[in-house]
MMTF fields as JSON, N, C-alpha, C and O atoms, coordinates in Angstrom:
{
  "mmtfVersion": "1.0.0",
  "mmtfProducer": "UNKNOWN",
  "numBonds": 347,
  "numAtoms": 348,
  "numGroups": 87,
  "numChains": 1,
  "numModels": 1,
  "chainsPerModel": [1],
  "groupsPerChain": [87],
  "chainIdList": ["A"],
  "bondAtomList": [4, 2, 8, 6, 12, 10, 16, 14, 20, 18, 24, 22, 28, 26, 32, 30, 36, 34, 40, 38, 44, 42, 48, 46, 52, 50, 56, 54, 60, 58, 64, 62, 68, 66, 72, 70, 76, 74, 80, 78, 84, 82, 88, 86, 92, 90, 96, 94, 100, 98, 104, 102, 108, 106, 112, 110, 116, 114, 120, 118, 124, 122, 128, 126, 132, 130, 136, 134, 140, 138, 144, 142, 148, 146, 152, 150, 156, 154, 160, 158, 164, 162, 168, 166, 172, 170, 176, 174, 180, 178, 184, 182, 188, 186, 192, 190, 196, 194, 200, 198, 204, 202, 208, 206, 212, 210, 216, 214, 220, 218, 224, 222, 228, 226, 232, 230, 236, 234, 240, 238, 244, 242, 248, 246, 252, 250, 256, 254, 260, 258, 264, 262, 268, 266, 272, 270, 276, 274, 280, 278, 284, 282, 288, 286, 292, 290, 296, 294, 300, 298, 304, 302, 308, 306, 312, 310, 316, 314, 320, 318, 324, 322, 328, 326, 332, 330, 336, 334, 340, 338, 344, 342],
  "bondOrderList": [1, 1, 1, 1, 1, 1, 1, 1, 1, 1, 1, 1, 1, 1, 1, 1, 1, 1, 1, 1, 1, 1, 1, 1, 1, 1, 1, 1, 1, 1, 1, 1, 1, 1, 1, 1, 1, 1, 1, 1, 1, 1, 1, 1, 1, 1, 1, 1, 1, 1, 1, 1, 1, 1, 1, 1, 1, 1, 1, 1, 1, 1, 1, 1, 1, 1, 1, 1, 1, 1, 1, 1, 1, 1, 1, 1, 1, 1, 1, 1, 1, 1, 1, 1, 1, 1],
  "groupList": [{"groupName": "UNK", "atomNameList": ["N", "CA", "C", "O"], "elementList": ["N", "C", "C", "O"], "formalChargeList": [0, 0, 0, 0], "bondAtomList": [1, 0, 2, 1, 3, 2], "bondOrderList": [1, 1, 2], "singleLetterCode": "X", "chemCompType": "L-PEPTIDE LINKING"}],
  "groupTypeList": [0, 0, 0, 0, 0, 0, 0, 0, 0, 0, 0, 0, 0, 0, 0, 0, 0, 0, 0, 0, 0, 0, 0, 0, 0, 0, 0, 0, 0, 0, 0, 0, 0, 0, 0, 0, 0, 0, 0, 0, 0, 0, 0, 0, 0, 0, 0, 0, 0, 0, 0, 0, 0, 0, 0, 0, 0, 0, 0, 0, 0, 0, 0, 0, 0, 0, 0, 0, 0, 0, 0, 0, 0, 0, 0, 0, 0, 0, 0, 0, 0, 0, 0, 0, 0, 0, 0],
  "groupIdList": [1, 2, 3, 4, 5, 6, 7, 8, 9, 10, 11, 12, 13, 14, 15, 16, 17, 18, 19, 20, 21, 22, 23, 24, 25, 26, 27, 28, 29, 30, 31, 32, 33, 34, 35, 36, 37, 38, 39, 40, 41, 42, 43, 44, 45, 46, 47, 48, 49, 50, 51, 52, 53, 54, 55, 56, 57, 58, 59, 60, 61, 62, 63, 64, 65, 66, 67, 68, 69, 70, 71, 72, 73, 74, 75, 76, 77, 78, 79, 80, 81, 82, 83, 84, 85, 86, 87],
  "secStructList": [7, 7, 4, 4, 4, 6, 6, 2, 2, 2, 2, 2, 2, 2, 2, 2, 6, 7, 1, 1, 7, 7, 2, 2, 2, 2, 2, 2, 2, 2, 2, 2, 2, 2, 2, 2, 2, 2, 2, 2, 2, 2, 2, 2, 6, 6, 6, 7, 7, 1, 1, 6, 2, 2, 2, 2, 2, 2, 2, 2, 2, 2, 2, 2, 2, 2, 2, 1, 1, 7, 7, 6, 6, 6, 6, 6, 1, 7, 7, 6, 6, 6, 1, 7, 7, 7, 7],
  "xCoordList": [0.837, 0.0, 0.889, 1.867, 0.744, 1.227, 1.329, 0.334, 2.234, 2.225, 1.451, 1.279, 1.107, 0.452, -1.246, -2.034, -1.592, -2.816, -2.773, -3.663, -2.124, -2.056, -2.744, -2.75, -3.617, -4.163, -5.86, -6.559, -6.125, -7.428, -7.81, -8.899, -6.55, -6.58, -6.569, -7.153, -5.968, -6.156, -7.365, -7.724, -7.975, -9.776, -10.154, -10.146, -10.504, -10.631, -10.274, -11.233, -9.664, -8.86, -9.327, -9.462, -9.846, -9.957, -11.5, -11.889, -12.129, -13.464, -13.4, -13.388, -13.359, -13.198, -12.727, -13.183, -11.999, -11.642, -12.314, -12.165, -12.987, -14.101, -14.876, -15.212, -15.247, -15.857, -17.65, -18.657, -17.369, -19.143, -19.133, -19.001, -19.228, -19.336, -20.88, -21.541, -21.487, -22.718, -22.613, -21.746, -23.346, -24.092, -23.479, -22.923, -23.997, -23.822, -22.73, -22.182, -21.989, -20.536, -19.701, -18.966, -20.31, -19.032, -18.901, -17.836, -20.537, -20.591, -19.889, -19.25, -19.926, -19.816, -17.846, -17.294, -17.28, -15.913, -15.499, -14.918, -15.779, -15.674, -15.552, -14.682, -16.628, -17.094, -15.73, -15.132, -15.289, -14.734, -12.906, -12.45, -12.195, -11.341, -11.153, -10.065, -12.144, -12.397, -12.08, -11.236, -12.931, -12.259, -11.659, -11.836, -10.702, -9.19, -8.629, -7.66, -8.495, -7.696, -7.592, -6.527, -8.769, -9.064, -8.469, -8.186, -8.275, -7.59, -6.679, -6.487, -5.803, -4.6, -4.125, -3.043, -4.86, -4.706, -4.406, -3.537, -5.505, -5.785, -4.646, -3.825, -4.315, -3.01, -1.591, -0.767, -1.542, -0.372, -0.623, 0.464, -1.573, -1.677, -1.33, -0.176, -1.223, -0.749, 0.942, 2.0, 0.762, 2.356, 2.994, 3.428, 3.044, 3.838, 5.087, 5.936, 4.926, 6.514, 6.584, 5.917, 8.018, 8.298, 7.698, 8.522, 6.072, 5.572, 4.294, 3.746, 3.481, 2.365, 1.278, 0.662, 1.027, 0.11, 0.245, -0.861, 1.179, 1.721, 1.444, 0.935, 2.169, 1.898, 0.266, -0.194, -0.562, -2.192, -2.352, -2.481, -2.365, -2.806, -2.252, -2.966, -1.052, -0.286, -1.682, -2.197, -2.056, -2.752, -4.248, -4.957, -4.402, -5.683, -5.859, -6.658, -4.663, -4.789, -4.982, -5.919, -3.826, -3.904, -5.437, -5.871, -5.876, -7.168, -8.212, -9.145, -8.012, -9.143, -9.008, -9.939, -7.376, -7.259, -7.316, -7.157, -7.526, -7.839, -9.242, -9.596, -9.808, -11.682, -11.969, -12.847, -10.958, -11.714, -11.106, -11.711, -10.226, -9.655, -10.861, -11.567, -11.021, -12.077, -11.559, -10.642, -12.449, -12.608, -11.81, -12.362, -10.813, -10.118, -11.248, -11.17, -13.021, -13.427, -14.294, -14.781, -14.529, -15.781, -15.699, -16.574, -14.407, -14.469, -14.55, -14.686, -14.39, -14.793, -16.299, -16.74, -17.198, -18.305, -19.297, -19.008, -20.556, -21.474, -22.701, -23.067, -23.083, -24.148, -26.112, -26.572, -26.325, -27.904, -28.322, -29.034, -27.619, -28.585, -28.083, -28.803, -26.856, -26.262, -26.537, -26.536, -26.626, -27.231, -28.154, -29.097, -28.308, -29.546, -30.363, -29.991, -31.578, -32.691, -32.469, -32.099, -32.905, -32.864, -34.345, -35.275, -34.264, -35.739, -36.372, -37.535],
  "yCoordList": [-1.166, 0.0, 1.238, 1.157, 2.34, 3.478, 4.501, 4.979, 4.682, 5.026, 6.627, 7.222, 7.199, 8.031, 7.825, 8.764, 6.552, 6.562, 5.655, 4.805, 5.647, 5.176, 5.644, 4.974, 7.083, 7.055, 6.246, 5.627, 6.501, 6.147, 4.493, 3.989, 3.89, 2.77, 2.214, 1.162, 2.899, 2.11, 2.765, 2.507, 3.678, 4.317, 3.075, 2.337, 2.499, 1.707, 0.242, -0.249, -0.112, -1.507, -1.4, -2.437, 0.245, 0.343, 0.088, -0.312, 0.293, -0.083, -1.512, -2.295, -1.698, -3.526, -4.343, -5.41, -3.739, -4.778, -3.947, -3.949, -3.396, -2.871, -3.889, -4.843, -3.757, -4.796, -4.5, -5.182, -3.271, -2.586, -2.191, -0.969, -2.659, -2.059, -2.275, -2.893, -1.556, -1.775, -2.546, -2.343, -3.195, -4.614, -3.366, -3.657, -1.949, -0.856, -0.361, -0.286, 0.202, 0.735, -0.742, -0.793, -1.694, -3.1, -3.136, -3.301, -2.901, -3.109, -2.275, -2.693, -0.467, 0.424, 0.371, 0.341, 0.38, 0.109, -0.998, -0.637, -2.102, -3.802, -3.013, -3.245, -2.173, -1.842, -0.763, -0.927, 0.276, 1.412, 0.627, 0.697, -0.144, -0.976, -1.901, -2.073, -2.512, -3.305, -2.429, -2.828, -1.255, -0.663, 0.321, 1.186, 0.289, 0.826, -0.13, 0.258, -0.955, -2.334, -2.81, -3.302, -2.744, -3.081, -1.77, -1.802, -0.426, 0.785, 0.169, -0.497, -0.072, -0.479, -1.1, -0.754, -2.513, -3.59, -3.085, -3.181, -2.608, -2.038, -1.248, -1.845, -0.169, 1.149, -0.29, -0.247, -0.981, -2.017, -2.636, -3.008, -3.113, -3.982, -2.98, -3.406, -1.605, -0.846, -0.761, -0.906, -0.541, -0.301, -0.95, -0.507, -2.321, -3.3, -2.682, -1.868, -3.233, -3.15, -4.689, -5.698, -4.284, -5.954, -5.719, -5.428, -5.852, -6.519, -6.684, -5.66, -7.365, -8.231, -8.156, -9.078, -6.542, -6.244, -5.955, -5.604, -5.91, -5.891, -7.824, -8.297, -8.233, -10.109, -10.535, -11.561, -9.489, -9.651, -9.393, -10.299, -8.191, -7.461, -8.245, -8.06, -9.029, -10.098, -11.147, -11.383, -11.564, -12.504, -12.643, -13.609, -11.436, -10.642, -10.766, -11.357, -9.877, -9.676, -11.24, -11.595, -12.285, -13.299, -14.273, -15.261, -13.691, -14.624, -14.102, -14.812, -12.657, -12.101, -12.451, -12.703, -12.424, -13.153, -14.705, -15.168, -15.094, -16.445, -16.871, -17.895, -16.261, -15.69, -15.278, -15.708, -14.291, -13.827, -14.937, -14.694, -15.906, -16.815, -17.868, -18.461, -18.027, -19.195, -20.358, -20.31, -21.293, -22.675, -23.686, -23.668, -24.284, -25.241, -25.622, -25.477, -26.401, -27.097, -26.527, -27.237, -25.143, -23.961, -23.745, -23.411, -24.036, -23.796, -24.817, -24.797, -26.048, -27.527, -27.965, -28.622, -27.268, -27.401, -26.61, -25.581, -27.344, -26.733, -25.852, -26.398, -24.67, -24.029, -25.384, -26.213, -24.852, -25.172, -24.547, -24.998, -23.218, -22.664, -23.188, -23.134, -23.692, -23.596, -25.714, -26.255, -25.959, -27.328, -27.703, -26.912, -28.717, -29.081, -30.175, -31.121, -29.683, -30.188, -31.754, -31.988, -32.503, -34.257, -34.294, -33.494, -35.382, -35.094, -36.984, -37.248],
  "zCoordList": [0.0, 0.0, 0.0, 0.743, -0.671, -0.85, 0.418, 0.964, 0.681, 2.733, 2.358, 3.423, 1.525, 1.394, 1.389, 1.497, 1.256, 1.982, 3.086, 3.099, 3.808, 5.229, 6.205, 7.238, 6.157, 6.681, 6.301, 7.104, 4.961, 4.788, 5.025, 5.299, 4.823, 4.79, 6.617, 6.877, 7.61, 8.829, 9.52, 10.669, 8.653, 9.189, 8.839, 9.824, 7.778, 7.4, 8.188, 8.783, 8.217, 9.081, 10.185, 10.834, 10.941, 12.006, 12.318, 13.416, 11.506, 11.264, 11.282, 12.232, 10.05, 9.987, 11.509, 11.92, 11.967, 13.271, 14.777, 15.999, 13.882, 15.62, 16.13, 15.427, 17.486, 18.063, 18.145, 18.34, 17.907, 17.929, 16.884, 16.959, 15.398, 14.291, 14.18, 15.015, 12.789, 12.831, 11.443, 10.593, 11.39, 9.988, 8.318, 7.259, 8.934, 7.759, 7.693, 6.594, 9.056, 8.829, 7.795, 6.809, 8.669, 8.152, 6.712, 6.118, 5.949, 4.588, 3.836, 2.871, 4.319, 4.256, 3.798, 2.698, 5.202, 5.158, 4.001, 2.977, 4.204, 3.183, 1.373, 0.534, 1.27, -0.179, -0.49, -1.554, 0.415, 0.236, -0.447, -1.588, 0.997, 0.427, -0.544, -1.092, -0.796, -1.82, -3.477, -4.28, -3.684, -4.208, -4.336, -5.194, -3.298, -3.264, -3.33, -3.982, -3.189, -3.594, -4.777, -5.15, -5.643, -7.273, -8.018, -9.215, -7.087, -8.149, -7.965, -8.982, -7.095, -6.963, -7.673, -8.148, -8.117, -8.842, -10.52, -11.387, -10.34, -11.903, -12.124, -12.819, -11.798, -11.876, -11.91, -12.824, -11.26, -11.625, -12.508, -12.95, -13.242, -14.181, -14.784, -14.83, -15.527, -16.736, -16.086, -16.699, -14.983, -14.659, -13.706, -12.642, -14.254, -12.759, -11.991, -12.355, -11.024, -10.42, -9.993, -10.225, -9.065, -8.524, -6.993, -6.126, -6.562, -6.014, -5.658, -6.068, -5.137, -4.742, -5.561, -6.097, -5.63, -6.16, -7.42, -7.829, -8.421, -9.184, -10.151, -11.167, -8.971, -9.35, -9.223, -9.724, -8.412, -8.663, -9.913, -10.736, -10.215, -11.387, -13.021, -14.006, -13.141, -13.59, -13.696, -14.789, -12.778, -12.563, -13.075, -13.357, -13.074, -13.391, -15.008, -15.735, -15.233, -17.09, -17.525, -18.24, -16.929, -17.806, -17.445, -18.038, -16.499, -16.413, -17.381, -17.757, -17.839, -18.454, -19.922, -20.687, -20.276, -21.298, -21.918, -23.047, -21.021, -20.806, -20.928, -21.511, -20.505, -20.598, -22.088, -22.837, -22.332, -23.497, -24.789, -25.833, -24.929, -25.535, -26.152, -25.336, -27.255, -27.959, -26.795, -25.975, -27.068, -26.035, -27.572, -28.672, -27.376, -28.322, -29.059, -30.279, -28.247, -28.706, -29.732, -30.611, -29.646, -29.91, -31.48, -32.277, -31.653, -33.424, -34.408, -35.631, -33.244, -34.315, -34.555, -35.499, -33.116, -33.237, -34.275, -34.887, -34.33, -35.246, -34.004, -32.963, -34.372, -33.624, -34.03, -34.815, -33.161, -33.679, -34.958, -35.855, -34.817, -35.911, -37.251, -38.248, -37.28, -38.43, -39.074, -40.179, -38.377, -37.88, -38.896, -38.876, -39.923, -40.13, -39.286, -38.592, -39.61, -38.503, -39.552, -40.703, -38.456, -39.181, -40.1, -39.991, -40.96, -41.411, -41.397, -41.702]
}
């Protein structure tokens, strides 16, 4: 984490590990880090360095590319539509 948001981030932590939080602060806090954590991710995936979050964001691209990749089997197959009906 960037020691320049060190503070927002242990408001945060500090919430999360309260003992009297409410059902709403918890969601509240959970949602806020969550994404500050995904900017994070994201801003390293264009510009890695050597660490963690950097090897997330690594992890990230190749899953999405991996997602967006045809299925080996997808181009040998025939659709329905293209299919003739039996007669």
């Amino acid at each position: 984490m960037p020691y320049e948001d060190h503070e927002f981030f242990q408001e945060h932590a500090g919430v999360t590990n309260a003992r009297f939080k409410t059902p709403q602060a918890a969601a509240a806090t959970t949602r806020e880090l969550r994404r500050y954590v995904s900017g994070l991710i994201e801003a390293k995936m264009d510009d890695p360095a050597e660490d963690v979050l950097s090897d997330l964001g690594a992890r990230v691209k190749e899953a999405i590319s991996a997602w967006r990749r045809p299925l080996p089997w997808s181009t040998s197959c025939s659709s329905p539509a293209t299919t003739p009906a039996p007669t």
